[in-house]
KEDOLO-620228 format. One record per residue (C-alpha): residue number from 1; chain; x, y, z. Coordinates in Angstrom, 3 decimals, always signed. Example, Ala and Ser with C-alpha at 12.3 -4.5 7.8 and 13.67 -1.06 7.14 Angstrom:
<rs>
1 / A / +12.300 / -4.500 / +7.800 .
2 / A / +13.670 / -1.060 / +7.140 .
</rs>
This chain:
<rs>
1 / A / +11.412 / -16.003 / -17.351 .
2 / A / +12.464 / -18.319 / -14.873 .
3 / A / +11.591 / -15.706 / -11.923 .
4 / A / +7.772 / -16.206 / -10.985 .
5 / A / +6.428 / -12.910 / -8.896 .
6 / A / +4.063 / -14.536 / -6.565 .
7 / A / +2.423 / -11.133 / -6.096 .
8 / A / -1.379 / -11.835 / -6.941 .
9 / A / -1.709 / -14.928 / -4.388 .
10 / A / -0.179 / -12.407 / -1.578 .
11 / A / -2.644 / -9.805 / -2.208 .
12 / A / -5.465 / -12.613 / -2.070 .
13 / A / -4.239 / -13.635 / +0.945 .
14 / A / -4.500 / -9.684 / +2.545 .
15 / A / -7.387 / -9.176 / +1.162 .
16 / A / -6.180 / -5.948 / -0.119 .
17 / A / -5.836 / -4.342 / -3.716 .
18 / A / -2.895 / -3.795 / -6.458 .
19 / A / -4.066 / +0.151 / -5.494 .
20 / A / -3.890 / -0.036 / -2.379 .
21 / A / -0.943 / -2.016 / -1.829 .
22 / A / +0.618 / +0.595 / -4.513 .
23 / A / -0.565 / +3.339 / -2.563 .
24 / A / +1.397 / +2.217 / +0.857 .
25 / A / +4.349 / +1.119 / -1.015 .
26 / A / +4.781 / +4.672 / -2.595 .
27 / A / +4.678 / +3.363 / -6.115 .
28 / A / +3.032 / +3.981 / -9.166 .
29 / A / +0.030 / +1.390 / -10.301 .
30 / A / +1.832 / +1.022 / -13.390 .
31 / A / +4.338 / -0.223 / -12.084 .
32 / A / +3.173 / -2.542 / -9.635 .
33 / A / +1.235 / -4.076 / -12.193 .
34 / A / +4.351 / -4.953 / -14.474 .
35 / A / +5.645 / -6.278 / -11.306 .
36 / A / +2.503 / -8.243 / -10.864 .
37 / A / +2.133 / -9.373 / -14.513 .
38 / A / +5.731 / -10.865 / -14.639 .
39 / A / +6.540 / -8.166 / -17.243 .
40 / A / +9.188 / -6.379 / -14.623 .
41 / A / +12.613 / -6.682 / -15.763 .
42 / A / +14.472 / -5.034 / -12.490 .
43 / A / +12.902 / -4.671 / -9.155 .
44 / A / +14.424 / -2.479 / -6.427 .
45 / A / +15.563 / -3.409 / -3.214 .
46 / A / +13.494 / -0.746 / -1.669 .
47 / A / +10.106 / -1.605 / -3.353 .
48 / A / +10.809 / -5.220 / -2.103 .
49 / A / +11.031 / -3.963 / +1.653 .
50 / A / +8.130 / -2.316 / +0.762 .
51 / A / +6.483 / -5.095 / -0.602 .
52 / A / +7.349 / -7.388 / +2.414 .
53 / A / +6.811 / -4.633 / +4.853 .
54 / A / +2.917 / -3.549 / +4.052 .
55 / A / +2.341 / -7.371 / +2.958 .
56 / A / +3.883 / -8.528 / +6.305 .
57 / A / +5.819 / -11.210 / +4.389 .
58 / A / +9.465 / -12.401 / +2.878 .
59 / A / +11.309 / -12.026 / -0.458 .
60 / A / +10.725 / -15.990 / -0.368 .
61 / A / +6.926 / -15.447 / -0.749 .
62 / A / +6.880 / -12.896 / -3.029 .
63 / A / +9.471 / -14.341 / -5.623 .
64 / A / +10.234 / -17.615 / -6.880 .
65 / A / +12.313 / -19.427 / -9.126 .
66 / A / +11.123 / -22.066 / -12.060 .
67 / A / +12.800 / -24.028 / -14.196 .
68 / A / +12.702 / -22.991 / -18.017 .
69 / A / +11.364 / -26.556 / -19.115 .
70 / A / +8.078 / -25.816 / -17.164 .
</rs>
């Protein structure tokens, strides 16, 4: 999938967990993990705010787009 979720480098970077971070965002672990696996086909525009908002961060650094060929 050419989308890349960038998820795992932001939570290094907070030094906080997929639980926690899923806990603030007022969504399911499940779910945040197929968001942080690449395995998410959809994502709403309200879990992105709330992605960005408790990771103090932008759409930019969360998702980004590859090229198939690589």
């Amino acid at each position: 999938m050419p989308i890349q979720v960038n998820l795992d480098l932001m939570l290094v970077k907070r030094k906080m967990s997929l639980t926690e971070l899923a806990d603030r965002v007022g969504i399911t672990l499940a779910n945040l993990s197929i968001l942080n696996t690449n395995k998410a086909r959809a994502v709403r525009f309200t879990t992105l705010e709330g992605l960005c908002r408790e990771l103090d961060c932008q759409p930019g650094e969360l998702l980004e787009y590859l090229e198939e060929n690589q």
